[in-house]
C-alpha positions as MATLAB code, in Angstrom:
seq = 'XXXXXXXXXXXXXXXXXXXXXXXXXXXXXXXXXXXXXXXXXXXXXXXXXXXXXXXXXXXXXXXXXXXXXXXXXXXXXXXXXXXXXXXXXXXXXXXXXXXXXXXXXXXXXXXXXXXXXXXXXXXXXXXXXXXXXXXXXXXXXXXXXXXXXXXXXXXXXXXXXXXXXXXXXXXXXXXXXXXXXXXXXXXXXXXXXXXXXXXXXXXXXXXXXXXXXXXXXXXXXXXXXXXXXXXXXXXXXXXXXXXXXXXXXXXXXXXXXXXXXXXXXXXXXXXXXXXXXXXXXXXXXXXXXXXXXXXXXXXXXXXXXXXXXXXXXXXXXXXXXXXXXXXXXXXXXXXXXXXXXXXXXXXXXX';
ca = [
       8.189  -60.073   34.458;
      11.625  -60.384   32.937;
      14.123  -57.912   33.110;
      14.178  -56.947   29.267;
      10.055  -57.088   29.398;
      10.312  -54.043   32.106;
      12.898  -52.244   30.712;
      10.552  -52.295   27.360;
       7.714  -51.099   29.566;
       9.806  -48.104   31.659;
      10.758  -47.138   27.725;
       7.109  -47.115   26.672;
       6.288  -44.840   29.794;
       8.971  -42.617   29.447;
       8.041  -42.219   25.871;
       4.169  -41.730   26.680;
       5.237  -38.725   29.248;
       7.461  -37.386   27.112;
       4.827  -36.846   24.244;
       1.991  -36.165   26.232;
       3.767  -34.106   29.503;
       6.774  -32.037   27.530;
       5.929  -27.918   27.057;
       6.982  -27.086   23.612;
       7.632  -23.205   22.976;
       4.516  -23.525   20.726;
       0.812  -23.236   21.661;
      -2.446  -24.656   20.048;
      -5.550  -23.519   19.311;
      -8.856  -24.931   18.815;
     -12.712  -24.512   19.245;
     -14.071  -24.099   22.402;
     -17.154  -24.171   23.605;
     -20.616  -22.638   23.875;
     -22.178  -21.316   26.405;
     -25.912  -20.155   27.595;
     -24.903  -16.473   29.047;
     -28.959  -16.951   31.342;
     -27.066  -19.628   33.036;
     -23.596  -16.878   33.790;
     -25.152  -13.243   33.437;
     -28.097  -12.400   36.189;
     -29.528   -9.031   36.235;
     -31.242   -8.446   39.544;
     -35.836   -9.011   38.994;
     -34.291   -9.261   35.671;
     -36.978  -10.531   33.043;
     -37.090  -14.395   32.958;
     -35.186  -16.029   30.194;
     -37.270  -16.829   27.041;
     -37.007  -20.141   24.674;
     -34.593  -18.245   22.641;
     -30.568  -18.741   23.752;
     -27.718  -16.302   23.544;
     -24.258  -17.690   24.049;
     -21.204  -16.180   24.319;
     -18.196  -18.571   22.364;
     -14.297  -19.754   23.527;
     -11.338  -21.106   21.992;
      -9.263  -23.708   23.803;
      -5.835  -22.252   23.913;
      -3.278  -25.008   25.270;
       0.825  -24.771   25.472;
       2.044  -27.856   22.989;
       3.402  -31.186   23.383;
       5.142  -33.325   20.972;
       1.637  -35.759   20.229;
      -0.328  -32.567   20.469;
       1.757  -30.725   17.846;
       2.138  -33.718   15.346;
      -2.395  -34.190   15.934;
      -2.491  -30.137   15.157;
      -0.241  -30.556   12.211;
      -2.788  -33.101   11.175;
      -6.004  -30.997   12.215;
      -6.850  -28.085    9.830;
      -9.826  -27.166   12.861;
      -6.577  -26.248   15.197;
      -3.497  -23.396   14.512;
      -0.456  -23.790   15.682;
       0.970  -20.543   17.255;
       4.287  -19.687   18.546;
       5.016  -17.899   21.668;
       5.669  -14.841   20.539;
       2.408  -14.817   18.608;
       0.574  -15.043   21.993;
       2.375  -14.181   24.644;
       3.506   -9.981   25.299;
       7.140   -8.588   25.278;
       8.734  -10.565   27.787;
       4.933  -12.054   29.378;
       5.167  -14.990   31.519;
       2.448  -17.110   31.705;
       0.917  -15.823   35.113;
       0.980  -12.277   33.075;
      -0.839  -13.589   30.366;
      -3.612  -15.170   32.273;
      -3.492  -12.117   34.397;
      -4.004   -9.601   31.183;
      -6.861  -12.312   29.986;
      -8.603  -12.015   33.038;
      -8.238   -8.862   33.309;
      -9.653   -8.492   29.634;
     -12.305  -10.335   30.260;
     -13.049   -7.816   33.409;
     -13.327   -4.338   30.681;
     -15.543   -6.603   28.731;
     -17.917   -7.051   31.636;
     -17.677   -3.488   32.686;
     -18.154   -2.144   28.872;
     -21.574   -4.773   28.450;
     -22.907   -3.081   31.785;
     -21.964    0.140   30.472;
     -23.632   -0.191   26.993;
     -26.629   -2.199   28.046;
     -27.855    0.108   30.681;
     -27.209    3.076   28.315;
     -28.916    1.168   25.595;
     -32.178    0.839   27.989;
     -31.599    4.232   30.019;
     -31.390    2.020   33.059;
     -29.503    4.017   36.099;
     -25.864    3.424   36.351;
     -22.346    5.075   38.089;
     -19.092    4.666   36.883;
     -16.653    4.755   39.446;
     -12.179    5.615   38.906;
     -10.815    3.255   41.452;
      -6.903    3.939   40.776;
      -4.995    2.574   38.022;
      -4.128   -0.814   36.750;
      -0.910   -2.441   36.016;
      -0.745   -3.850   32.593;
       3.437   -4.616   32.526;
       6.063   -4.180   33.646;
       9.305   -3.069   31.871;
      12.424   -5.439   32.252;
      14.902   -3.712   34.426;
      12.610   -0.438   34.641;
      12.109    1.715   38.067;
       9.296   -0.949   39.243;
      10.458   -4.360   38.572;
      10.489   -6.319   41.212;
       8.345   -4.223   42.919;
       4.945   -3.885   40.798;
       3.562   -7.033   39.357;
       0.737   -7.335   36.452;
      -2.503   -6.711   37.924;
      -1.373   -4.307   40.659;
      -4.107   -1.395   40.927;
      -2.097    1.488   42.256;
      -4.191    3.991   44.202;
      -1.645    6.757   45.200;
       1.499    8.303   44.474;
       2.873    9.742   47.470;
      -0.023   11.633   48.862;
      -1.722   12.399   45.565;
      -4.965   10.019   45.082;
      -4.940    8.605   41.512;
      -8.028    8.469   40.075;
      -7.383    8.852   36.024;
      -4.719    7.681   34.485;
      -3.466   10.578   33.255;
      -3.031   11.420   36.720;
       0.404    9.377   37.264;
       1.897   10.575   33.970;
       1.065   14.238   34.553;
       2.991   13.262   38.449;
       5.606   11.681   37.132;
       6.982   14.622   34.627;
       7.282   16.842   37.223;
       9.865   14.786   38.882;
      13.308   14.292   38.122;
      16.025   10.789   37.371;
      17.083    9.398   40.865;
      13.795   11.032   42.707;
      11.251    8.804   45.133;
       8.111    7.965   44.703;
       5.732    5.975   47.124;
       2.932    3.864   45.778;
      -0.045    3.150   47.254;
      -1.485   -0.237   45.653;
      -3.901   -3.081   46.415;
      -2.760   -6.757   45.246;
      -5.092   -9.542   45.775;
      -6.653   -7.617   48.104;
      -4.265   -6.224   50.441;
      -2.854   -2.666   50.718;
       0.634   -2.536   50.104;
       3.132    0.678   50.034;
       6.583    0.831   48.381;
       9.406    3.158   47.321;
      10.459    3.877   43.624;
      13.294    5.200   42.453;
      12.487    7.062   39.203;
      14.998    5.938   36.493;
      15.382    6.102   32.640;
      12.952    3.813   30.834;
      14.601    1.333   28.910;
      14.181    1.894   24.603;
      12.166    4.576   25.788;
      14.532    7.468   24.431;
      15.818    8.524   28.117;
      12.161    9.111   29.409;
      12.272    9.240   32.640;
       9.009    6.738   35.036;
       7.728    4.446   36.488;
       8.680    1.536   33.947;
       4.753    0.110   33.619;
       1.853    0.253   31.566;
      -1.346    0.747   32.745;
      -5.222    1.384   32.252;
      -8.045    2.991   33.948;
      -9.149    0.595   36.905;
     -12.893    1.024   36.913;
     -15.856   -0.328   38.324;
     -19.854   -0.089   37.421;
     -22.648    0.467   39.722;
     -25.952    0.038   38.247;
     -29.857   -0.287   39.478;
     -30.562   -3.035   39.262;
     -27.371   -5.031   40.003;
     -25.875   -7.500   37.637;
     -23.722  -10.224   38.411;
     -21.505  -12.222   35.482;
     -19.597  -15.576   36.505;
     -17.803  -16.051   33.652;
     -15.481  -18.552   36.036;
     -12.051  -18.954   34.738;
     -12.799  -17.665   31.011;
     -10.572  -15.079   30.008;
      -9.767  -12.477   27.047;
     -12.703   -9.473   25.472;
     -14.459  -11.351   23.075;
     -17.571  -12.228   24.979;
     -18.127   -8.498   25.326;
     -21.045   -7.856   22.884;
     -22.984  -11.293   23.860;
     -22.880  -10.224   28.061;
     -24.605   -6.915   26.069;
     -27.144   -8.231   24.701;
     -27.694  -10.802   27.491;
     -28.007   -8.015   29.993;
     -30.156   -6.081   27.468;
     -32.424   -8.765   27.048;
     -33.367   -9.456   31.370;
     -33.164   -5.935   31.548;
     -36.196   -5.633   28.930;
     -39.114   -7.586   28.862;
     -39.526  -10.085   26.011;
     -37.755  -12.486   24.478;
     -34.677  -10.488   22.490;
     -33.550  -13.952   20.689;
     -37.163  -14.338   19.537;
     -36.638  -18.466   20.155;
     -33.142  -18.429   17.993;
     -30.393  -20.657   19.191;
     -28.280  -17.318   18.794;
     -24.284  -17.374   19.242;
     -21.697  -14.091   18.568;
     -17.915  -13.195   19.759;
     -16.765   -9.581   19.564;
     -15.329   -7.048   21.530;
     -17.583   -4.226   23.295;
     -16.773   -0.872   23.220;
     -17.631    2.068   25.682;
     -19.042    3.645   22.334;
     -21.073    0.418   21.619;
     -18.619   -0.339   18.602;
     -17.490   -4.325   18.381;
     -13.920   -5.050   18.167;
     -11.972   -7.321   16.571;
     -11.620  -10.926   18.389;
      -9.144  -13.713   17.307;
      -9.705  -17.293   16.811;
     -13.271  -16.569   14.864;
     -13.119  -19.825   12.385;
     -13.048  -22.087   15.541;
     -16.041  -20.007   17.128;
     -18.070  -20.928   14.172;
     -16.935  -24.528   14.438;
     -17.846  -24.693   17.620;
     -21.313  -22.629   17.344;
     -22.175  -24.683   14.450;
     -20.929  -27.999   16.697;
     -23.906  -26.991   19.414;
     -26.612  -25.748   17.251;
     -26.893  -22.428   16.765;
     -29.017  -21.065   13.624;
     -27.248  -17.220   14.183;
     -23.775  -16.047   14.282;
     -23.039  -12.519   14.921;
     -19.206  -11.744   13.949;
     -17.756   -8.442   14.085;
     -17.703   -6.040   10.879;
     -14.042   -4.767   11.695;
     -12.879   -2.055    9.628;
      -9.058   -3.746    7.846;
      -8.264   -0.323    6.073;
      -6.082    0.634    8.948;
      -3.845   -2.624    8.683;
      -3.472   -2.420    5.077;
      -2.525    1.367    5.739;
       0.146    0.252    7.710;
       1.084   -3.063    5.959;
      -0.072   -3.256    2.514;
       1.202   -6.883    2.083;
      -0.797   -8.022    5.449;
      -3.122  -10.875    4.307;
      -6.170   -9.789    6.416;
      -9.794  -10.257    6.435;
     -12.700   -8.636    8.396;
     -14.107  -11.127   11.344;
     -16.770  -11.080    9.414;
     -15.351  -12.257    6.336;
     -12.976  -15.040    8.096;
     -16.546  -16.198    9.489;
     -18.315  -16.323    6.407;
     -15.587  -18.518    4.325;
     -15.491  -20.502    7.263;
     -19.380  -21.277    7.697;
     -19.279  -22.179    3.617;
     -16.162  -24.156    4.434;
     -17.632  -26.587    6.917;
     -21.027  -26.155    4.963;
     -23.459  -25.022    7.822;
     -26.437  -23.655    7.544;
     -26.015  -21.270   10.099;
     -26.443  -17.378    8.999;
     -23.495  -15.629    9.695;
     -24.464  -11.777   10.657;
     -22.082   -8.856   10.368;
     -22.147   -6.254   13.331;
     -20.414   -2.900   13.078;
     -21.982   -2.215   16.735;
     -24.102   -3.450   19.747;
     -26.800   -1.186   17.525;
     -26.270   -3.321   14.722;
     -27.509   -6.382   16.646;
     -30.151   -4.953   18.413;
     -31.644   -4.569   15.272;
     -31.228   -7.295   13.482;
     -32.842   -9.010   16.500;
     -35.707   -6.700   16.236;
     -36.869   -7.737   12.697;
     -35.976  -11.183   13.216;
     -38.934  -13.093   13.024;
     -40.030  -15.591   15.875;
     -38.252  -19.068   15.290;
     -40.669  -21.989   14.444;
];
């Protein structure tokens, strides 16, 4: 080989890796997958699965390339988002895959919750501290509290709400110490805060995080969802009905290829999900004859932002079922109720 001929070749290569290797500050979005929630959710001498399917639906969420942008561009199944459209004030990465995780963890909890309310099935919920949703730039804790930190005292005082470390914290005064008791990847770890002025927080004097409830489920029986690497809430109301239906005896899909996305609820209401037009590709991609998507109230945006173009779920789902002409019924859900019914006068699948 010639001089000029590999010189052509490293220029090829370098071109190739460039396209296909280089993080753009954009991300892309496109259907996922389904999947058969017998084969992830196991509910302990739970009734044996039925011919019916429920499956809970992803999106593939990827950071962009050049050839990956320019094929999205030319794609109207994938959306091109920037980072500030997915990622949190100031979120690496790590933090977002940490608050996805972490998302998909409530969902779990909330299914258990709701399901073995639904079927008046025994169950404990347990406060096991708090957990660590952020942490403020240049605020008392950074460097010293990461996302996904579940902080279990404050000095001596066992947190077990919340509302706990706020109610702490105004007692105390700018410049004062704090110890913190937290657990990160599952060691113990203790450190010293010095309480400071929040920043853009109006001189409000903490911590510098955000944080949630950490809690945990018992129930009787046990249930056990491997849902792998799969983050974010949206699986929330299909892991309900899942668990509902081994929990019950019967076949609660009544033979339906059934697929759904929506947030659960402690109250058994379904949230809002993004990314529901590439669910319904993807649903309608495996075979699924039913589509719950979530009846979201908008009135609230438009409150806020009259000029907000915004559809329900529900609506986005329907114009996107007539769009890519499936016959698959899309079904609006207001709640884990609303589902539970429809399935009940659904009639057995041929």
């Amino acid at each position: 080989m010639n001089k000029k001929r590999f010189f052509a070749w490293l220029v090829v290569i370098a071109i190739l890796a460039f396209g296909f290797m280089y993080p753009l500050h954009y991300y892309i979005m496109k259907p996922g997958n389904a999947y058969e929630l017998s084969d992830y959710v196991k509910v302990e001498n739970g009734d044996e699965p039925g011919p019916g399917k429920l499956n809970m639906m992803t999106v593939s969420m990827a950071v962009a390339t050049p050839f990956t942008y320019v094929y999205a561009k030319l794609n109207d199944t994938q959306e091109i988002m920037t980072e500030k459209e997915v990622l949190g004030d100031n979120e690496s990465n790590k933090e977002y895959n940490e608050r996805q995780l972490h998302l998909m963890s409530d969902s779990q909890f909330n299914a258990k919750y709701v399901a073995f309310k639904e079927t008046g099935k025994d169950y404990k919920v347990n406060y096991d501290g708090i957990y660590v949703a952020s942490v403020v730039k240049k605020g008392a804790a950074d460097g010293i509290l990461e996302v996904g930190d579940e902080v279990m005292k404050i000095d001596h005082k066992k947190l077990v709400k919340s509302g706990e470390l706020s109610d702490y914290i105004a007692k105390k005064d700018k410049g004062d110490q704090v110890k913190l008791t937290f657990k990160r990847d599952g060691k113990i770890m203790k450190k010293n805060v010095t309480l400071k002025e929040i920043p853009d927080a109006d001189g409000r004097i903490g911590v510098g995080i955000s944080f949630t409830d950490s809690k945990s489920i018992t129930t009787n029986p046990k249930v056990k969802i491997d849902s792998e690497s799969i983050g974010g809430p949206s699986a929330g109301l299909m892991f309900t009905l899942e668990i509902i239906d081994q929990l019950t005896p019967g076949d609660l899909a009544k033979g339906h290829d059934i697929a759904g996305t929506g947030s659960m609820n402690e109250d058994g209401t379904v949230g809002r999900i993004g990314g529901i037009d590439k669910k319904v590709i993807a649903a309608d991609k495996a075979g699924a004859d039913i589509f719950f998507a979530p009846d979201d109230d908008i009135s609230v945006y438009k409150k806020v932002a009259p000029k907000l173009k915004i559809e329900s779920n529900y609506d986005e789902a329907k114009a996107e079922a007539e769009k890519i002409n499936t016959d698959m019924k899309i079904v609006p859900v207001k709640t884990a109720a609303d589902a539970l019914n429809y399935l009940k006068n659904l009639k057995e699948a041929n």
